[in-house]
C-alpha positions in Angstrom: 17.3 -4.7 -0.3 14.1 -5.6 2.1 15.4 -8.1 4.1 13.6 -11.6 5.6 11.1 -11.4 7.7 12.2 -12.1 11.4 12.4 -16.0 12.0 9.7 -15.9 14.4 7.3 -13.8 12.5 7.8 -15.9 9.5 6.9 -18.7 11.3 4.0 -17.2 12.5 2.5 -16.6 9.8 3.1 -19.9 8.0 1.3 -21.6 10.5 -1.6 -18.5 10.2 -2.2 -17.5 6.9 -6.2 -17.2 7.7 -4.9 -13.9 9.4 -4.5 -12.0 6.0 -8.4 -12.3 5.9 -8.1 -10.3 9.3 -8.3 -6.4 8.5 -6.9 -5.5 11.6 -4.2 -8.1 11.8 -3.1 -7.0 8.4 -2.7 -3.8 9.7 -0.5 -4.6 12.4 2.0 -6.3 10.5 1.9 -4.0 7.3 1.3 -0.6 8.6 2.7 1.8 12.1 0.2 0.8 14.3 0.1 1.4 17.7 0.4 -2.2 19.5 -1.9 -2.8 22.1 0.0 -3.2 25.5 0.2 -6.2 28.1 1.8 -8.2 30.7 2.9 -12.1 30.4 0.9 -14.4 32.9 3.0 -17.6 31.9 5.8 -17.7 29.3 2.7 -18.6 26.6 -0.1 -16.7 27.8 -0.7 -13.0 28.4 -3.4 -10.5 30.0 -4.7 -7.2 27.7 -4.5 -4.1 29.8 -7.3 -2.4 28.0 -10.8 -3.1 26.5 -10.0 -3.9 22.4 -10.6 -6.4 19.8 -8.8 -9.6 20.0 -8.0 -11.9 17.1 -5.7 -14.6 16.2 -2.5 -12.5 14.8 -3.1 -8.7 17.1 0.2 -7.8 18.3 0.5 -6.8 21.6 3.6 -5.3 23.2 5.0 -6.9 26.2 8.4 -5.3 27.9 9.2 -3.9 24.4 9.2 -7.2 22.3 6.1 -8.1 20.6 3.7 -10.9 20.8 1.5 -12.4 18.8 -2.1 -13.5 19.6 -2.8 -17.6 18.5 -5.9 -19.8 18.9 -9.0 -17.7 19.1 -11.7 -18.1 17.5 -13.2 -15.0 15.7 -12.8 -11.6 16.6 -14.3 -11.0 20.5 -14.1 -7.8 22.2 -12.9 -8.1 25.6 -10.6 -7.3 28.5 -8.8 -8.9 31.7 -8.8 -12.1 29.6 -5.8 -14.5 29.5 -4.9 -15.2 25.9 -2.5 -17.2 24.6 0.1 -15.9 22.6 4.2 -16.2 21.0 7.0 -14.2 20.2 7.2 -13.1 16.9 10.0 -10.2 17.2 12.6 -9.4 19.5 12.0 -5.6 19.2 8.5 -3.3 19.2 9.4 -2.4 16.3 6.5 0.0 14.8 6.2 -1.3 10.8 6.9 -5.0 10.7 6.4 -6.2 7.3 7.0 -4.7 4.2 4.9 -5.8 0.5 8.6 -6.9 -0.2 9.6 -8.4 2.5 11.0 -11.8 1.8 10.1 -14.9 2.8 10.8 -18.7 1.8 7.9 -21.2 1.5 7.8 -24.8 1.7 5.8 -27.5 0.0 2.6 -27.5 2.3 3.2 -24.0 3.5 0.1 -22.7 1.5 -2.2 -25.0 -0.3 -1.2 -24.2 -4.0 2.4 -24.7 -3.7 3.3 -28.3 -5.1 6.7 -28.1 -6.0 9.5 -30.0 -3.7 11.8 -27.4 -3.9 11.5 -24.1 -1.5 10.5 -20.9 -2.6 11.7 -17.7 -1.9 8.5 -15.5 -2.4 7.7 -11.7 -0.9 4.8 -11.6 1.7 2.6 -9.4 -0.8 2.5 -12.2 -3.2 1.8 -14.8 -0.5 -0.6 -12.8 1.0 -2.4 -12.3 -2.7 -1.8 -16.0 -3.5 -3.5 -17.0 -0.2 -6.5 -14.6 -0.4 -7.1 -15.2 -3.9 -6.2 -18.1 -5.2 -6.1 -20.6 -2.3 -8.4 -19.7 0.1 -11.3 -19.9 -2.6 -10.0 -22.2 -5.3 -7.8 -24.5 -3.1 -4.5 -26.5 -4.9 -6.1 -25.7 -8.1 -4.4 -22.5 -9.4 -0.7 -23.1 -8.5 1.4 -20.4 -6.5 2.1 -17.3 -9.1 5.5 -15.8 -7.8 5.2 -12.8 -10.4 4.1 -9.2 -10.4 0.2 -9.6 -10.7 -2.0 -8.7 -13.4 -5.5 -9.6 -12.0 -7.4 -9.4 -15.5 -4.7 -11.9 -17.1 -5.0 -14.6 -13.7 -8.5 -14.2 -14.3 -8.3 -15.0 -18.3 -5.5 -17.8 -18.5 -6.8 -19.5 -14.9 -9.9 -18.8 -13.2 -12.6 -18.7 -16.2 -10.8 -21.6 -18.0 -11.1 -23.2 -15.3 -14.4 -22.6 -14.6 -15.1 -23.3 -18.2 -14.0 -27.0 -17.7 -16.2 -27.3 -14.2 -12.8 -27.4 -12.3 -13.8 -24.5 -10.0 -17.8 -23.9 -9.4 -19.5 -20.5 -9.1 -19.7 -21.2 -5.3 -15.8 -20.8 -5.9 -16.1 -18.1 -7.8 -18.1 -16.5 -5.4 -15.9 -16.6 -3.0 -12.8 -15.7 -5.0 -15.2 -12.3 -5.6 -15.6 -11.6 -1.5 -11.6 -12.1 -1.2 -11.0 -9.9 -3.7 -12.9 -7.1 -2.7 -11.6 -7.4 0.3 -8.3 -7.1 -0.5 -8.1 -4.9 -3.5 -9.9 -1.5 -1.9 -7.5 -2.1 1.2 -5.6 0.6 0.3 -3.3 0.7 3.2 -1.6 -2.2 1.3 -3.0 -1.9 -2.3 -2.5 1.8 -3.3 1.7 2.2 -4.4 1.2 5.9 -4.1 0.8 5.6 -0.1 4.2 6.6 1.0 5.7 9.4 2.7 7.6 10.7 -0.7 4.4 10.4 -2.7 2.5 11.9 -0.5 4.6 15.1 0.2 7.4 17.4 -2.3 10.9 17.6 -1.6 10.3 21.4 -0.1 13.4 22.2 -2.3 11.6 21.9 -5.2 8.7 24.1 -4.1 12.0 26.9 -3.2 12.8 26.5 -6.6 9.7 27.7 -7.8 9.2 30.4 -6.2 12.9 31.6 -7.6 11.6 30.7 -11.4 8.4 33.0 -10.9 9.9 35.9 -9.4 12.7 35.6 -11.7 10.3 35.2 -15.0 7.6 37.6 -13.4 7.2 39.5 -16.1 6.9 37.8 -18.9 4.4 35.1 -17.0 2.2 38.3 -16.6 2.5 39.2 -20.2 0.9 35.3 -20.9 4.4 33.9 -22.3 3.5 30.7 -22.5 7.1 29.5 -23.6 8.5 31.0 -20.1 5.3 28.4 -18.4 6.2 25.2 -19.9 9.8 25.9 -19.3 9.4 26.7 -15.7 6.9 23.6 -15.5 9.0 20.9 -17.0 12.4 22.1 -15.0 9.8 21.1 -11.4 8.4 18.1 -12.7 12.1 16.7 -13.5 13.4 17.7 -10.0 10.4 15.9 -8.8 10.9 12.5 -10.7 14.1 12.7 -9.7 13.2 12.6 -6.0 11.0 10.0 -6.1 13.3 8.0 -8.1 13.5 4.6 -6.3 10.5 5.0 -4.0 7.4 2.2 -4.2 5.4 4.7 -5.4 7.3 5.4 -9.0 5.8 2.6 -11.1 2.4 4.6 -10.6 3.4 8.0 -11.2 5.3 7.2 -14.4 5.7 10.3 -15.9 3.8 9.2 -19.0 1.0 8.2 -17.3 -2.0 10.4 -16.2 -1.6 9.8 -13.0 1.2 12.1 -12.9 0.0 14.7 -15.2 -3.7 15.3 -13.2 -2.4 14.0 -9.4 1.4 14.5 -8.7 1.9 18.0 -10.9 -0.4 19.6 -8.9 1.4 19.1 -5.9 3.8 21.0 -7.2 2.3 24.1 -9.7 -1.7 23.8 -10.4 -1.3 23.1 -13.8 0.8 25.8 -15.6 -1.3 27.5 -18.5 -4.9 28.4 -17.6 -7.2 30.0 -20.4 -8.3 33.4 -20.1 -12.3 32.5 -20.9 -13.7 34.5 -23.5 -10.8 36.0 -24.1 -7.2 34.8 -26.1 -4.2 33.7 -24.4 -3.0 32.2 -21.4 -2.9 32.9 -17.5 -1.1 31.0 -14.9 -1.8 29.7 -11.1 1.2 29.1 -9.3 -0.1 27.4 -6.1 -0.1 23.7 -5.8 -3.4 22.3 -5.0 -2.4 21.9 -1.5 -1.5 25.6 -0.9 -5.1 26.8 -2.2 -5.6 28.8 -5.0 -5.6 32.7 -5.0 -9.0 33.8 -5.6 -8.2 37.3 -6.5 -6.1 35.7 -9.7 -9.4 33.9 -11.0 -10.8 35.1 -14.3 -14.7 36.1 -13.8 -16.5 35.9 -17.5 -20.0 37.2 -16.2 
């Protein structure tokens, strides 16, 4: 289970949720980012030891605990400045927050939660709720603490509302910016960016190489029985090593995005037509480990 976010980083970003319109500051907390470094001046301000960006929310690393930047104004590029800054962790470590990570909100916390009652929440959804539905629309869509489905929000919330004059196309407009922002940052919106998705268990790939030298013969002689088999015994290894990881929802095994993307890390594709000619030939190689010219069919 993701555990809460650290006390002091929750608080944090309570008090700064304009930081999630921040691309850098998002990148701090949600990705292994190297923390800029310097050196306390008083116990609430601090002096940068190199020329970089500075924004309310950049983390810098200070004696191995991290700090967080607070009160400016804008992004300024600078150096030898004194900022002001707080603790928001007691270690440097690299990956703070997690799209999962849970947090509890309070009535007031963000402006489209109501209720009286706390919420426990996960900073992905806050960070969505805040970008997309507060920021531009204010208290008038209330806090959705569900798995997302943009096209439905926009259906049973923003274009009724719209429709009855509650939100204006100066709203809308802005809801559009926020979402573009936010949906091609793919650091935090693509599932399929983790280390398992992004690399095959390398017992897998031994495997294969034991099924085609094994069935050598017969793939030569185009048995396209012997193909499929040897196919569907890597792709079940390979769901079953992903199994659990953030990534699975996307590469469901029904779903295309398994069938063109994640297959061919592992074998190209299995049965290749012979062109102009009947039956089947076969490239082994993953997509990643090149295809063997010599084994391509020429039909000049």
């Amino acid at each position: 289970m993701i555990p809460y976010l650290d006390a002091n980083l929750q608080t944090f970003i309570l008090k700064n949720l304009h930081i999630f319109l921040i691309r850098d500051a998002l990148l701090d907390l949600f990705t292994d980012t190297d923390k800029t470094s310097a050196s306390l001046i008083t116990e609430t301000t601090a002096l940068l030891h190199e020329e970089c960006w500075i924004y309310t929310g950049k983390l810098l690393n200070i004696q191995e605990q991290l700090y967080a930047v607070i009160d400016v104004d804008g992004i300024i590029r600078s150096h030898d400045v004194p900022v002001k800054v707080v603790p928001v962790n007691s270690n440097n470590a690299q990956q703070l927050c997690f799209r999962n990570s849970r947090i509890t909100i309070n009535k007031g916390d963000i402006v489209n939660y109501t209720e009286n009652d706390p919420l426990e929440t996960t900073l992905g959804r806050l960070v969505l709720n805040y970008t997309i539905l507060a920021e531009p629309f204010g208290n008038t869509i209330p806090y959705l603490n569900q798995v997302w489905n943009i096209s439905r929000i926009e259906e049973l919330f923003i274009f009724e509302n719209l429709k009855s004059k509650k939100i204006s196309v100066e709203n809308l407009k802005h809801y559009s910016r926020n979402l573009h922002f936010i949906g091609h940052f793919t650091e935090l919106a693509v599932p399929s960016l983790t280390e398992r998705a992004l690399t095959v268990d390398p017992k897998i790939i031994a495997r294969r190489d034991e099924l085609l030298k094994e069935h050598a013969e017969e793939i030569a002689n185009g048995n396209s029985i012997i193909m499929h088999k040897i196919e569907s015994e890597l792709v079940a290894m390979d769901i079953a090593s992903i199994k659990g990881d953030p990534s699975t929802k996307f590469y469901d095994k029904d779903s295309k995005s398994y069938e063109i993307h994640r297959k061919m890390m592992l074998i190209t594709g299995g049965m290749i037509p012979k062109f102009g000619e009947k039956g089947y030939s076969f490239i082994a190689n993953s997509l990643e480990e090149g295809w063997d010219v010599k084994k391509f069919f020429h039909n000049l």
